[in-house]
N, C-alpha and C positions, 0 to 999 in steps of 0.2 A: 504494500500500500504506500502510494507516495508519500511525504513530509513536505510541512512548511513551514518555512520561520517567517514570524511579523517581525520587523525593526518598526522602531519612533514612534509605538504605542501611547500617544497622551497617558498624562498619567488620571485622568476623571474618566477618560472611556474604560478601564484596565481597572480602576476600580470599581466601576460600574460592573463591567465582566466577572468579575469574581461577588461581586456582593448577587449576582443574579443568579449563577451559577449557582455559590451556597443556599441560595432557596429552593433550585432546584435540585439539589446533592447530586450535581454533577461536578465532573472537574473541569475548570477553566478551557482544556482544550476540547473538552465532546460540549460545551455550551456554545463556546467559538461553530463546531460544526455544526450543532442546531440551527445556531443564526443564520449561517448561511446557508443551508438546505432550505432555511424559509425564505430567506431572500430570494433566490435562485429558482427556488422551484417550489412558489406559491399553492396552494393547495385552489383549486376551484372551488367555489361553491354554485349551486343550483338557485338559478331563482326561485324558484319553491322553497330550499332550506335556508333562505335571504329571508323569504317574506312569512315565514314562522318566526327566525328568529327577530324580526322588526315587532308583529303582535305580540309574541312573549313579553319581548320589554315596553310595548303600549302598555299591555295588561297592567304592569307595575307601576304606570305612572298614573298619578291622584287628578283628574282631570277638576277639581279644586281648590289645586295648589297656590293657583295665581288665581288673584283677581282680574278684570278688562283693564282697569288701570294699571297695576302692577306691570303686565305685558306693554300696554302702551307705553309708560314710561321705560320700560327695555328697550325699545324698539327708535324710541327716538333721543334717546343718549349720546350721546357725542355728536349729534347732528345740528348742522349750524341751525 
């Protein structure tokens, strides 16, 4: 199997790496290849299992959360 060395790894990406990695109780180099097998070779999803996982998290949202004004005042924030 081939090898690869990274040089001039930032040092906040390279802790990022590792602090990810140990969540995942992988080692720094099979997290490295996680990432990029995601990068690389994105998984498809179906419009079908898109538009499930959109209603699942409708479901969870409180359609009383906001007020009309609360959202109006969202919406026009920072606008001259």
């Amino acid at each position: 199997m081939p090898a690869l060395t990274i040089k001039n790894i930032p040092d906040d990406l390279y802790s990022e790496l590792k602090h990810v990695a140990k969540q995942h109780h992988r080692s720094i180099n099979s997290e490295v290849i996680i990432c990029l097998k995601r990068s690389l070779f994105p998984q498809k999803v179906s419009p079908e299992d898109k538009l499930i996982e959109i209603r699942t998290l409708r479901a969870q949202i409180d359609p009383n959360a906001f007020t009309d004004e609360e959202i109006e005042q969202a919406i026009n924030e920072g606008r001259p």
